[in-house]
C-alpha positions in Angstrom: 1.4 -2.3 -2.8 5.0 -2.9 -1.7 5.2 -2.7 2.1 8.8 -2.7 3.6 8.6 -5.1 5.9 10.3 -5.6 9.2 8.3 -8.3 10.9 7.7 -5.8 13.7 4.3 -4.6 15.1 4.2 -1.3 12.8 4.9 -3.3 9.6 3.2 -6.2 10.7 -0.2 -4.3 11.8 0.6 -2.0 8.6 0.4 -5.1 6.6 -2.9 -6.4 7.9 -4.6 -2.7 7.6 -3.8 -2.8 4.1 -4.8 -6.1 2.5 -8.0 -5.0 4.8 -8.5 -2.0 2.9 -8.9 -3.8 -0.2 -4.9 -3.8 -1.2 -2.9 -6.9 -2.3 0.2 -6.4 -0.3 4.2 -7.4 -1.4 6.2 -7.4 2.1 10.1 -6.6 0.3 12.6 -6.8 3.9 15.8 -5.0 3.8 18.6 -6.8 6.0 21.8 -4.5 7.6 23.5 -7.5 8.4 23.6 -6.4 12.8 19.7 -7.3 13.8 17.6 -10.2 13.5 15.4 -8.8 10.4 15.5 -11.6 8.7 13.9 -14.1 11.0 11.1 -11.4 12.4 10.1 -10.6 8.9 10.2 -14.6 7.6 7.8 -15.4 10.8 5.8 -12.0 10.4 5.5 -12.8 6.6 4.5 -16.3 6.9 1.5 -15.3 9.5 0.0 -12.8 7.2 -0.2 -14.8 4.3 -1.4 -18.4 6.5 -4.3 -15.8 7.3 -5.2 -13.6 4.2 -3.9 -16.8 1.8 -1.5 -16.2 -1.5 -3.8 -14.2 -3.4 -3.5 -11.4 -0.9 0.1 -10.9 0.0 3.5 -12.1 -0.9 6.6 -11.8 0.6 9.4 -11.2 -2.0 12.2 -11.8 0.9 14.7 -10.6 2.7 17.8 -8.4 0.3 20.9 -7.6 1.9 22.0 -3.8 2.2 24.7 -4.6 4.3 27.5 -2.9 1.7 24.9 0.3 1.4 24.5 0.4 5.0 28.3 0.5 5.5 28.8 3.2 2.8 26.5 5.5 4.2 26.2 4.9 7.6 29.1 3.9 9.3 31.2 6.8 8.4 29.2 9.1 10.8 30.2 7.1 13.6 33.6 8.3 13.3 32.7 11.3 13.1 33.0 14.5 16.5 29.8 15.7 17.5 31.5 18.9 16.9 31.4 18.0 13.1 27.8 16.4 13.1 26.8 19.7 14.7 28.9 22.3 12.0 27.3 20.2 9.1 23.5 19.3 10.0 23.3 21.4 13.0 21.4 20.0 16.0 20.3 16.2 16.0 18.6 14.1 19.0 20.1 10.3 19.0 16.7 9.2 17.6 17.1 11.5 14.4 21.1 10.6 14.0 20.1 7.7 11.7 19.2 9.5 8.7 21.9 11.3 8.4 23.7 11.5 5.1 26.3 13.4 2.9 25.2 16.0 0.1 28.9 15.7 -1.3 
């Protein structure tokens, strides 16, 4: 099962749950290129396997997305809250993440 992979409690709990229920579990990490993904979900990774061993998870590393994230993301921050309002209507900070464009 893939399991994207931050290195953080969620994913890292997620992880364990899984290979505990029986699955063998890929951890795929997807880096922005503003946090510190990369060295949470190397660390995160490498404790998971050192205690369920090879056979029950793997960690297929960490893949840039920092030209996706730029394409999609960034142009909202330019953006008047006027505009985010007239074209998805009413968003809390926490949900202004996944915005994106139907054009």
């Amino acid at each position: 099962m893939i399991l994207l992979f931050s290195g953080g409690r969620d994913s890292f709990l997620a992880g364990c749950y899984l290979i505990e229920e029986g699955f063998k579990i890929y951890m795929a990490t997807f880096e922005n290129g503003i946090g510190l993904a990369a060295h949470n979900a190397e660390h995160g990774a490498k404790r998971i396997i050192k205690r369920y061993g090879k056979d029950k998870a793997e960690f297929l590393g960490v893949h840039s997305v920092a030209g996706i994230w730029r394409e999609f993301f960034l142009p909202y921050f330019n953006m008047k809250p006027s505009e985010i309002l007239k074209e998805f209507g009413e968003l809390t900070i926490t949900q202004f993440h996944c915005l994106y464009s139907q054009q």
